[in-house]
Each structure stands twice: as structure tokens, then as C-alpha cells.
N, C-alpha and C positions, 0 to 999 in steps of 0.2 A: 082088602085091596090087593092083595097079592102078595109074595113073596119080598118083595121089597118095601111094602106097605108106604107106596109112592114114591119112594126116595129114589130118584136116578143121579146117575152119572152119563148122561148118553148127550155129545157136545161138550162134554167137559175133558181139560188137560188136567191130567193129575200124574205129578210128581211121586215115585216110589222109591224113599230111601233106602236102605239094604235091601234093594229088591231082589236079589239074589238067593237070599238066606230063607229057611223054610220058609217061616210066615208071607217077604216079600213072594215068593213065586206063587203059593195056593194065593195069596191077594188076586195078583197080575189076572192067573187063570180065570179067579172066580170073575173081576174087572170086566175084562172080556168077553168070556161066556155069558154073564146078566145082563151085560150092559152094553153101550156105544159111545166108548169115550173118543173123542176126535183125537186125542193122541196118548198114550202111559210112558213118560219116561221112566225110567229103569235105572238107579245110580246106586253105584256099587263100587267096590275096589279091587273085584275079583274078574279078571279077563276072562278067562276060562270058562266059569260061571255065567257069564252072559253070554257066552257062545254058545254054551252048552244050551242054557232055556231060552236063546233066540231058536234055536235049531229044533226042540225040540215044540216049542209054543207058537214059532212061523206065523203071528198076526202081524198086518199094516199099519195096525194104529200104535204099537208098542217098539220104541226105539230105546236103543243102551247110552249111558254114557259112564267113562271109569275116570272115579273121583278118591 
């Protein structure tokens, strides 16, 4: 069936805790590139860091929030 062996996330919100930290960003990207989530939020503690991979990841569906 494919790479994902059916399993989407495409319409789905999905919540990314330490999204900032290695694991969180390769997630976010990989999120993104496979899929079509209606929205990723992004929660983190690190401002910087989310500037940093809003700036450099620049998707519509992936928003920050610093917690």
C-alpha cells in the first residue's frame, strides 16, 4: 500500500510537544511532506527555535505556540 501502509494524517490537527527539539522538527517536516494535515501546532519553550523552523520550514498548516 505504500509508504505509509494507509495510515494518513491528511485533515487532521495534530499537536507537536517539544516540537522544536531534533525529533519534534524531522516529525513536523516529515508531517508535512507526507501528508496534509489541516493544521500542526508547534509547542515549545524556545522563541528562537520556532523562529528559526517557522523561517526555515515556511508551511500554512504548521503554527507555534510558546508554553
Amino acid at each position: 500500500m505504500g509508504e505509509t501502509d494507509g495510515f494518513t494524517m491528511d485533515g487532521k490537527s495534530v499537536l507537536v510537544t517539544g516540537g522544536t527539539g531534533s525529533f519534534g522538527q524531522a516529525f513536523v517536516r516529515l508531517l508535512v511532506e507526507r501528508h496534509r494535515p489541516s493544521r500542526v501546532l508547534v509547542y515549545s519553550r524556545d522563541e528562537l527555535k520556532q523562529f528559526e523552523m517557522a523561517r526555515d520550514l515556511n508551511h500554512p498548516a504548521v503554527k507555534y505556540m510558546i508554553g
